[in-house]
C-alpha positions as a Markdown table, in Angstrom:
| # | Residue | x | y | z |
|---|---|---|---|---|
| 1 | Unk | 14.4 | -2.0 | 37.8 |
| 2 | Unk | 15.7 | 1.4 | 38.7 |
| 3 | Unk | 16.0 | 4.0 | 35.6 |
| 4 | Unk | 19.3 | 4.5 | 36.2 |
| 5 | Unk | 19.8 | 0.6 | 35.3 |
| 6 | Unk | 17.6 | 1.2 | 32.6 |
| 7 | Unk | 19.3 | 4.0 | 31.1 |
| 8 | Unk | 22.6 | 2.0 | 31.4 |
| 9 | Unk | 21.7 | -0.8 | 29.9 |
| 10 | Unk | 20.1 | 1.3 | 27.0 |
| 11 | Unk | 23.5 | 3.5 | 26.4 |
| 12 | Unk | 25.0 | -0.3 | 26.1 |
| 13 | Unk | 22.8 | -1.8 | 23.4 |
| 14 | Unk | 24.4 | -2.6 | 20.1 |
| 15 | Unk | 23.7 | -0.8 | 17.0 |
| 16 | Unk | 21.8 | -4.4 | 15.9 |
| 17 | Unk | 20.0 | -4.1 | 19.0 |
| 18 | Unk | 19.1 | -1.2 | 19.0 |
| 19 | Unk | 17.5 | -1.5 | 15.1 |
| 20 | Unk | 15.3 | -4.0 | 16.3 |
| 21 | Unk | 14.1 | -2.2 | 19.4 |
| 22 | Unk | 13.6 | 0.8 | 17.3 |
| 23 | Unk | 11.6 | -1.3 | 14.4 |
| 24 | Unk | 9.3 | -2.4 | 17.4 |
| 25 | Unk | 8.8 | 1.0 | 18.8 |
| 26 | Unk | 7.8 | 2.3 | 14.8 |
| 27 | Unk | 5.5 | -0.9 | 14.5 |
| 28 | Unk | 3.6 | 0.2 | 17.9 |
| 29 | Unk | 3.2 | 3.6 | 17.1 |
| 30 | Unk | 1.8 | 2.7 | 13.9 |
| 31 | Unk | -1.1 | 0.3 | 15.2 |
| 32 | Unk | -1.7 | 3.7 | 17.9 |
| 33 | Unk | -1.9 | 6.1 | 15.3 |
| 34 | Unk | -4.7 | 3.1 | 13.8 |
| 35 | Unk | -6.4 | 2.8 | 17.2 |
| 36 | Unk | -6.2 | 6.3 | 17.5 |
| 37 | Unk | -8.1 | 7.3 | 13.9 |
| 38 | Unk | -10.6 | 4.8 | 14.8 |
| 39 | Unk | -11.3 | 6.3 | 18.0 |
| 40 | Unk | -11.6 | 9.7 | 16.7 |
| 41 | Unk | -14.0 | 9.3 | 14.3 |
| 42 | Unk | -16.6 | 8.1 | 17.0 |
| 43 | Unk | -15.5 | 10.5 | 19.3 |
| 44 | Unk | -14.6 | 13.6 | 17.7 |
| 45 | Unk | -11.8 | 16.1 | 19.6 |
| 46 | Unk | -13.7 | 18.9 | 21.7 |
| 47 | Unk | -13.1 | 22.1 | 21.6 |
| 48 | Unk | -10.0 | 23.3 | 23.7 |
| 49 | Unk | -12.5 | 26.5 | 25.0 |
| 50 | Unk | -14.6 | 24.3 | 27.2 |
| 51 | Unk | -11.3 | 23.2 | 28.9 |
| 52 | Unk | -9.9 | 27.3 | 29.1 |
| 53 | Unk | -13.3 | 27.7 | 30.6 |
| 54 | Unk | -13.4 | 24.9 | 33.4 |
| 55 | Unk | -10.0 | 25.8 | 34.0 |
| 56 | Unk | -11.0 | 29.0 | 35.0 |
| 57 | Unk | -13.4 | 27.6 | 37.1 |
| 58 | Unk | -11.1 | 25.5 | 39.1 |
| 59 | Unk | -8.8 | 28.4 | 40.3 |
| 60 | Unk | -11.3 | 30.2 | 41.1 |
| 61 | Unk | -12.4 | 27.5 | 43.2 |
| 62 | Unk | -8.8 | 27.4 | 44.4 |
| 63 | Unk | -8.9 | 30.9 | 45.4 |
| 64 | Unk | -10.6 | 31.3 | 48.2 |
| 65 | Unk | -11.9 | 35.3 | 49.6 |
| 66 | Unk | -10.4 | 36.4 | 53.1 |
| 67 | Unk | -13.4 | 36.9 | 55.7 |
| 68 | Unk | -13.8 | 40.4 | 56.3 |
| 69 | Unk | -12.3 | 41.7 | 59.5 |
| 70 | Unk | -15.1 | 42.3 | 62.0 |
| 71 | Unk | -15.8 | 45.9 | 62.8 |
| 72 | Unk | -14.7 | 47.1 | 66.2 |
| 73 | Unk | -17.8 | 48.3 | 67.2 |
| 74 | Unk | -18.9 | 46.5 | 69.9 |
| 75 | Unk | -20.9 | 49.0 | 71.3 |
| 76 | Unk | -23.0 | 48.9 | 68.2 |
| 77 | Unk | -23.7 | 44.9 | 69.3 |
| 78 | Unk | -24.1 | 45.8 | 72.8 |
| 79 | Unk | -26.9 | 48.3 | 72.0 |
| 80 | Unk | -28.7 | 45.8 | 69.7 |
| 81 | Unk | -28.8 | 43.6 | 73.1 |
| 82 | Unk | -29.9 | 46.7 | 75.0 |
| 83 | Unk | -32.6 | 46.9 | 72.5 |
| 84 | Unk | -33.7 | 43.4 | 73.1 |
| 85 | Unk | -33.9 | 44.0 | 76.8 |
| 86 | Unk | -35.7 | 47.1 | 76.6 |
| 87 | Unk | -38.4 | 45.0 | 74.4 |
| 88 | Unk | -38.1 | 42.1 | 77.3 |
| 89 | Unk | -38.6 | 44.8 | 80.1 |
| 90 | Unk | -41.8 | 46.4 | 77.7 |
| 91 | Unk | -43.2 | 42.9 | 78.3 |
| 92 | Unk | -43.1 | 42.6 | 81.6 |
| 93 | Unk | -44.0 | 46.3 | 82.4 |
| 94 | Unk | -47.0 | 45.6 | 80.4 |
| 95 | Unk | -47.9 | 42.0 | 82.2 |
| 96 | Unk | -47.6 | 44.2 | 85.1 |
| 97 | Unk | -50.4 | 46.6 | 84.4 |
């Protein structure tokens, strides 16, 4: 069923029908609010701090840091290769000798 067929069908109940419907509704909620006590004495309500907590958590998971631009220098990374062939060129001046 759609909800707008539902809704209609609801604004069309009679007042008779509509006190029987509403005396099952109260008699559900009352064996929930049993079920319910039941339940919380073995299982007693956390704190809501733990939740604050893991919320916090999640959005900082959710938040995610921009990488940092890369520095223009590239002569900086060209002289660290220099450096690595000047240690190469060492070597073989030094098998050499």
């Amino acid at each position: 069923m759609k909800s707008k067929e539902i809704s209609s069908r609801y604004k069309a109940l009679s007042a008779d029908e509509m006190a029987k419907w509403k005396s099952k509704v109260d008699a559900a909620k009352e064996v929930y609010k049993k079920e319910m006590a039941e339940y919380e004495k073995t299982h007693p309500k956390e704190d809501k701090k733990p939740k604050a907590k893991a919320k916090k958590a999640a959005e900082g998971k959710k938040k995610k840091k921009k990488p940092e631009p890369e520095s223009e220098s590239s002569e900086s990374e060209e002289e660290s290769a220099d450096d690595s062939d000047d240690s190469d060129d060492s070597d073989s001046d030094s098998d050499s000798d």
